[in-house]
N, C-alpha and C positions, 0 to 999 in steps of 0.2 A: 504493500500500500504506500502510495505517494507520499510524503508529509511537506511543510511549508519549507523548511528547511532544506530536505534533499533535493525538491527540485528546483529553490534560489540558488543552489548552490553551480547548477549548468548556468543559469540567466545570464547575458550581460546587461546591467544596469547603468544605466548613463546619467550625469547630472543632468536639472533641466536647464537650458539656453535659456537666460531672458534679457529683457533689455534695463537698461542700468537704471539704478533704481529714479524714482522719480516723488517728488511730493506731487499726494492725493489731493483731489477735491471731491470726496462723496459726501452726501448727505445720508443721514443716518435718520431714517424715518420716526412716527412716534415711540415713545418710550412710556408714555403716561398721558390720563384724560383728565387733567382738572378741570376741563369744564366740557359738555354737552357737547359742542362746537369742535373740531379738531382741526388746528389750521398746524400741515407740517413743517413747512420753510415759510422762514420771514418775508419771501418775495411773492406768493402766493393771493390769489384776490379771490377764494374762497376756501370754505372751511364745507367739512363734513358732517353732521350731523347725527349724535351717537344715539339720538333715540328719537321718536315719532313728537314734533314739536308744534303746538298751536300759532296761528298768527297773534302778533302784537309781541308774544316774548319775547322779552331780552336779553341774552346771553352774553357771558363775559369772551371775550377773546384779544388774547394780547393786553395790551395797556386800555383797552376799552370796552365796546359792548356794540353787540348786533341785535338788532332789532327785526323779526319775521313779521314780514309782509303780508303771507299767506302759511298755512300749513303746510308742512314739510316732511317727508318722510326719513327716520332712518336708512343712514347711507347716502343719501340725497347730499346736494351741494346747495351753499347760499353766497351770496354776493358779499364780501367784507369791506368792496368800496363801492364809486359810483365806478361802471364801466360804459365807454363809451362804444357805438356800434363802430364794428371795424377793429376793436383793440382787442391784441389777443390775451388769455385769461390764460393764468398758470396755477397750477398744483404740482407737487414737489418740486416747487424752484423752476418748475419747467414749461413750457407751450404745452397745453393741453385741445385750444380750439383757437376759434375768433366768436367774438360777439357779435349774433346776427340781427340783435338789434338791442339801444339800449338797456342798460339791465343798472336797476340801482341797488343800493348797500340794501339787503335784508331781502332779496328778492330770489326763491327760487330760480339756480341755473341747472339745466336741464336742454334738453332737443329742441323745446320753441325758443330757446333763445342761444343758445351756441352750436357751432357749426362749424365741421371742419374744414380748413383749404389747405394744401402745400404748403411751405415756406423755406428760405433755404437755410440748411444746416453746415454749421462748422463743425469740417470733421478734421480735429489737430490729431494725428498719430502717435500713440503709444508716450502719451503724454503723462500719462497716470498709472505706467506700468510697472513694475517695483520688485525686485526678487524676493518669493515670497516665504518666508522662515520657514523652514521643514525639522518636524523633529526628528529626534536619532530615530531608530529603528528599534532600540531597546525603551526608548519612553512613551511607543508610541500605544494606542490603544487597541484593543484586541478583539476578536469574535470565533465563532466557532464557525470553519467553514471547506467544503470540499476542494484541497486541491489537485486541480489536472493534471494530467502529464504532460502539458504544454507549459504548466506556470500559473495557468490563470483559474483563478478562485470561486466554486459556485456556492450560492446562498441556496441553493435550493437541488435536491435530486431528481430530477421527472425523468420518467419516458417519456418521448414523443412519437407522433403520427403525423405526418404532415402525407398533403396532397399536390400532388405540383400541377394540377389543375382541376378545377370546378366540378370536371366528371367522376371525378376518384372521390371528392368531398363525402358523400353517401358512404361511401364502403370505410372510411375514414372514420365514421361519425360512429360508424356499427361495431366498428373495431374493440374503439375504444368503450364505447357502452358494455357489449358483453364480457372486456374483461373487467370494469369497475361493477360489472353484477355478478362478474363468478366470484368475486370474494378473495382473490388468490392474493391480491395483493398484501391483504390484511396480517400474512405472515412474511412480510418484507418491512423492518421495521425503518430501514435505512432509504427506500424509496416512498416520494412524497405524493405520487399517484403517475397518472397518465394524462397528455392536455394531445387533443386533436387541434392540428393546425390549418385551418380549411379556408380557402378564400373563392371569391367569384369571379377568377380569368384564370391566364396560362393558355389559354387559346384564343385564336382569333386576333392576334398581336401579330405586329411590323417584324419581320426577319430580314435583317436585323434593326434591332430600335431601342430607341432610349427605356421605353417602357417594358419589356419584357428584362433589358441589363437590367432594370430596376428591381424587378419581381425575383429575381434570380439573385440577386447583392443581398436582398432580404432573407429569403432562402437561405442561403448559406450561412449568413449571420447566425440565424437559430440553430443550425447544423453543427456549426462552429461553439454553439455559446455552453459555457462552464456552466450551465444549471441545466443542462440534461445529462442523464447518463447513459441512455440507448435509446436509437431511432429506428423509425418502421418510414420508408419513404414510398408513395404509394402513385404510380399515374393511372391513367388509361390507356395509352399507347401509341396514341398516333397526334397527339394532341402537340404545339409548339414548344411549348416547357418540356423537351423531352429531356429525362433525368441523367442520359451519361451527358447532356451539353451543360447543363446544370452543375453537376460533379466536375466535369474538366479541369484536371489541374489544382481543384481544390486537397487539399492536405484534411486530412481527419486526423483528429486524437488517436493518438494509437490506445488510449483505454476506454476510447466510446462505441461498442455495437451497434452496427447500421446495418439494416437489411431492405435495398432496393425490388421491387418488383412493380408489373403492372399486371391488371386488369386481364386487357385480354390477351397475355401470354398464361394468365392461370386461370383462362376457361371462363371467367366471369364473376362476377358479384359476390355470390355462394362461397366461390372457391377460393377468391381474395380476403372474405371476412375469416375461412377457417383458417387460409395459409398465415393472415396478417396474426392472429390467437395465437399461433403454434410458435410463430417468427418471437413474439416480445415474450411467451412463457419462459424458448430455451435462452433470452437473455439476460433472466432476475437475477439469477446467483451473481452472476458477474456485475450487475447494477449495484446491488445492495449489496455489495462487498468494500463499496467507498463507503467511509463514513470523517465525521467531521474533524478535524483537527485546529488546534488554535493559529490562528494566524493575525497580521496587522491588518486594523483598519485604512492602512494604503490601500489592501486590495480591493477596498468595493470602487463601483464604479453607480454613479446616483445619477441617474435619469430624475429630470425636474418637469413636474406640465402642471398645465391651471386649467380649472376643470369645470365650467360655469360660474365663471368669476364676477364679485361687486365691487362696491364698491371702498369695501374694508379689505381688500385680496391686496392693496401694495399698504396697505397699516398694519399687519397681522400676520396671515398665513405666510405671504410670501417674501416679506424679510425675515420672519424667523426663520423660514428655511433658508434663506439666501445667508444668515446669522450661520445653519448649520453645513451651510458649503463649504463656507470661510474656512470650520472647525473641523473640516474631513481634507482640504486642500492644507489645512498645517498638519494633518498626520500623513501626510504624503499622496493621499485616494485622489477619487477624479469626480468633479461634481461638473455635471451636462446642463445647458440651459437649451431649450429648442422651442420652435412653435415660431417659425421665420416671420407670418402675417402677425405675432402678436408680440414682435420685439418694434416691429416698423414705426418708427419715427425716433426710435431711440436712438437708431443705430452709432447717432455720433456721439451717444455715452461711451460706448462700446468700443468702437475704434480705440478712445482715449486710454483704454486699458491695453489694449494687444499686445503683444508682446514685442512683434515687428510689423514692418510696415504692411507685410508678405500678410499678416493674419489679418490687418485692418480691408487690404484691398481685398481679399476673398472674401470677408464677410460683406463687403458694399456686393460684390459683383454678383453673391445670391439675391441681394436686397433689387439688384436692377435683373435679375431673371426674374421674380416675381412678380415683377411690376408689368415686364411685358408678357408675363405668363395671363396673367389676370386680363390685361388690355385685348389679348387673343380671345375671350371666351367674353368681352363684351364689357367685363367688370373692372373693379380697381382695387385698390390696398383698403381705403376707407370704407370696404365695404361690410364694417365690423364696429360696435360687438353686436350680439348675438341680442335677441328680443329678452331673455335671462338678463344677461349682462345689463340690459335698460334698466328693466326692472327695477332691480340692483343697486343703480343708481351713477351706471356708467354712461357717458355722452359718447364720448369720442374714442375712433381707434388712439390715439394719440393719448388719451387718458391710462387707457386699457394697456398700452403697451409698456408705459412708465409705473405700472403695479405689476406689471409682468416680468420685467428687468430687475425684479428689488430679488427675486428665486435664484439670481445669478452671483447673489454676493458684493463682494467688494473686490477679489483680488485683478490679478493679472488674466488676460484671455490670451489662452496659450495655443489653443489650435481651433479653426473651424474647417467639421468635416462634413462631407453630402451626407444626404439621406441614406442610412443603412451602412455607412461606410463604416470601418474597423474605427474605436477609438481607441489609439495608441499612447496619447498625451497626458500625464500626471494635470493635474491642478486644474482650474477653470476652463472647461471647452464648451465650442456651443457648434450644434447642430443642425442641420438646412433640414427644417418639414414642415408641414401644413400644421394648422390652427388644432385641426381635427383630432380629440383625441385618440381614439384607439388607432390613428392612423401614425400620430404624432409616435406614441409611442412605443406602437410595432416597431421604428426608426431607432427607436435609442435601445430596444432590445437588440436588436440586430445588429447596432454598432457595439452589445458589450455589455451595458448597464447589469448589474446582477440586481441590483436592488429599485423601488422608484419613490418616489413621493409626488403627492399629487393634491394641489390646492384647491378649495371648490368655498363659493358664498353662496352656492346656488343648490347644492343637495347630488353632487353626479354622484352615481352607481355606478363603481369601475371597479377592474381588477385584471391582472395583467398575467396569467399563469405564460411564462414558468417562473418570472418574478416577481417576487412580494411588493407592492403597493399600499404604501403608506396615505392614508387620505387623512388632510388638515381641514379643518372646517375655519372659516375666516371669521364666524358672529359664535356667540354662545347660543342665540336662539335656535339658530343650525343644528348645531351641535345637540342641545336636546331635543329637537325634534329628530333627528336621526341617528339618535346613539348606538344605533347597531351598526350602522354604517361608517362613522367617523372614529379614529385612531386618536387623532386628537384636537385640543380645542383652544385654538389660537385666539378666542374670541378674548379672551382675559385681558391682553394688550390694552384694547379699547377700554376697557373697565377699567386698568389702571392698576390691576393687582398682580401682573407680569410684567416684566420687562419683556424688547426682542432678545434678547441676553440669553435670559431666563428659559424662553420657549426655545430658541436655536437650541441651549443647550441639552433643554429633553428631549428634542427634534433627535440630535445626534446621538443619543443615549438609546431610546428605543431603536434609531437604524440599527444599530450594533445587535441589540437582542433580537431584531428581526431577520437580521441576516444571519443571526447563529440559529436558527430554526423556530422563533414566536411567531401564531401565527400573525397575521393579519385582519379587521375585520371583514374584509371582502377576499379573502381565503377561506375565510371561515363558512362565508356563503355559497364558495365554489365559485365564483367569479375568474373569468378567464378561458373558459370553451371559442366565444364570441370574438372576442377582441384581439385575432391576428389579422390584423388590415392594410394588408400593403398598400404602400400608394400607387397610384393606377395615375399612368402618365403615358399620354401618345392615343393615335388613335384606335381604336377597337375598330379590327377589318372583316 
């Protein structure tokens, strides 16, 4: 059996390159709520509203007092001066829209009065980039966790099934149901079930084209990733995604069981559901023959997404966990931020951190593929957030995106890879994917992530088998309405009885026990059949 030790001792490890250190200019979101009102940065010309508030009150903020004009809901924004039409309004210190028509102090701001447009951004390079203190390797912190014969560490043991196309999904689905109803697993104490991986193409795709390398980078990614321990790959046979162009060249673990077949080279449907039984039975022993051993918290790798976000998603959830990025990139691990449409207008925060110039200009050049990705299909960047997100109390993608950036931290951005790509890079990296999340996050399994956390003001039901997914709830009111669903409850922040401090560092204390085997709450509900969704890009022929 492998241990952490014997097989760091093949690795070569390299220090990471960054660029010389630089003083910062972050803003460090709220910390405390004295008053009802929560205005973050001193340059801000609206404050938040921490509870459901009548017209005429007056609230303290800052050196004085706001006065509602009208009824306002938690979460909601009010006016803290006069704003003229045309001038743009900022939250965290930053553009959030323009005011589409006067708007005085105490005045609900919202969609009938701000509105977004373009404007141009300074993007200075790696201006805020900073080499980022790593601890020794002996002080760092630890978890219990499977590792491979490649090096790299799983939080979790499944079998897989996957389908390398739409037609094999059925015999997939059947696979795996009759062997989680024959029971047999129940004496394998070292394996954590079986997750069928089924999606809806693999045929009918450009040969060759952007969109099938895509589906295939994805593919492999799962094939590749340290939280399975035996695979059943399953096609139909004539279909595009055929499995040896898939396989080409790719390297498997030499301790991972993989049994390729299709469909109709075994006769049919019948004969693929007994072959595929027969296939994962004679591979248990050799699955559940890993079990966990202690190793550093360098080795996780934390996939970040937001998950029907409000207006408390960049006050709460999502600096505390950007708090507990921080706290995983000084023990040496890798914390992912992705969700491309819902980083958009920040990008030239971002930049300001990279590392080189080399990381600032790739992350711009996905920012202008989506841009003309979206103008292709008729749409735009602003075409977000989401009827939730209004709700909520968010206006603007520009709003949305500057609560979305707060999941990414403070440090250095040290690599940005495409969708599905391998993440290689210790510390801060960020990832090219849609908005969407099981889409988003199929992406950052595929590049690696063993573990996820996943911020939500809005109530999502998610779960990401084969890894654990941590859900933050952004209100306490959330939170008690769906305590079965929510991990934990960032809402405290706004009350004023946590710090981001405080939460980042329970954030990081549970990853750790959830990467050594606790479950999840949405493990616990079986969540994760659903939610492998690659992204589908090019055209269907």
């Amino acid at each position: 059996m492998a241990t952490y030790d014997s097989v760091m001792a093949a690795q070569d490890y390299l220090p990471l390159a960054l660029c010389p250190p630089q003083t910062r200019n972050t803003v460090t979101p709220l910390r405390s709520a004295p008053s009802p009102l929560i205005r973050v940065h001193s340059l801000d010309d609206v404050a938040v509203l921490a509870q459901d508030t009548r017209a005429g009150v007056s609230l303290p903020c800052g050196d004085g007092t706001v006065t509602l004009a009208a009824d306002v809901r938690q979460g909601h924004k009010v006016a803290l001066r006069n704003i003229a039409a045309g001038e743009p309004v900022r939250r965290y210190g930053q553009i959030i829209g323009f005011a589409a028509a006067p708007i005085a102090a105490g005045h609900h701001v919202h969609l009938h009065n701000l509105e977004y447009r373009e404007f141009d951004r300074n993007y200075e390079y790696c201006v805020e980039a900073a080499e980022e203190p790593v601890l020794p390797l002996a002080e760092r912190a630890t978890f219990q966790g499977y590792v491979r014969s490649d090096g790299r560490v799983g939080t979790r043991n499944y079998l897989g099934v996957l389908s390398t196309v739409n037609c094999s999904a059925t015999a997939v689905k059947r696979i795996v149901s009759r062997l989680r109803e024959s029971g047999v697993l129940s004496a394998y104490g070292n394996i954590d079930g079986v997750v069928p991986l089924t999606h809806g193409t693999g045929c009918g795709m450009t040969l060759p084209g952007v969109g099938i390398e895509l589906l295939r980078r994805t593919m492999r990614g799962y094939l590749n990733h340290p939280n399975f321990g035996g695979f059943l790959v399953i096609g139909l046979g004539c279909e595009s995604n055929q499995i040896q162009t898939l396989t080409q060249g790719m390297p498997i673990r030499a301790d991972l069981p993989v049994v390729y077949s299709t469909i109709q080279a075994l006769g049919g449907t019948a004969k693929t559901i007994d072959a595929g039984i027969r296939d994962l039975t004679a591979m248990l022993d050799q699955v559940n023959s890993a079990s966990r051993t202690t190793v550093p918290a360098s080795e996780l790798v934390l996939g970040t997404n937001c998950g029907g976000s409000d207006s408390y998603s960049g006050l709460t959830a999502n600096p505390a966990l950007g708090n507990a990025v921080d706290r995983l990139v000084r023990q040496g691990g890798t914390g992912v931020l992705a969700e491309t449409p819902e980083i958009y207008g920040t990008e030239q925060l971002l930049v300001r951190r990279a590392a080189t110039p080399a990381v600032a200009e790739k992350l711009l050049e996905r920012i202008d593929w989506w841009r003309n990705y979206t103008a292709q299909s008729g749409g735009s960047m602003d075409n977000n957030p989401s009827p939730g997100n209004k709700e909520g109390g968010l206006t603007t993608i520009l709003e949305k995106s500057l609560g979305a950036l707060a999941k990414g931290g403070t440090t250095t951005l040290m690599s940005v890879v495409e969708y599905a790509e391998p993440i290689t890079s210790k510390g801060f990296v960020f990832m090219d994917t849609p908005g969407y999340d099981p889409v988003s996050v199929t992406g950052l399994v595929a590049g690696g992530a063993n573990i996820v956390c996943f911020t939500t003001g809005r109530g999502s039901a998610f779960g990401c088998a084969p890894v654990p997914s941590l859900k933050l709830a952004t209100n306490t009111a959330l939170y008690q309405s769906m305590t079965d669903d929510m991990d934990i409850n960032c809402g405290s922040i706004v009350e004023g009885s946590r710090t981001i401090e405080e939460l980042g560092e329970e954030i990081f204390l549970r990853l750790l026990e959830v990467a050594s085997g606790d479950q999840t709450k949405s493990e616990s509900f079986g969540y994760g059949d659903d939610e492998f969704v690659p992204w589908q890009v090019g055209a269907v022929m």
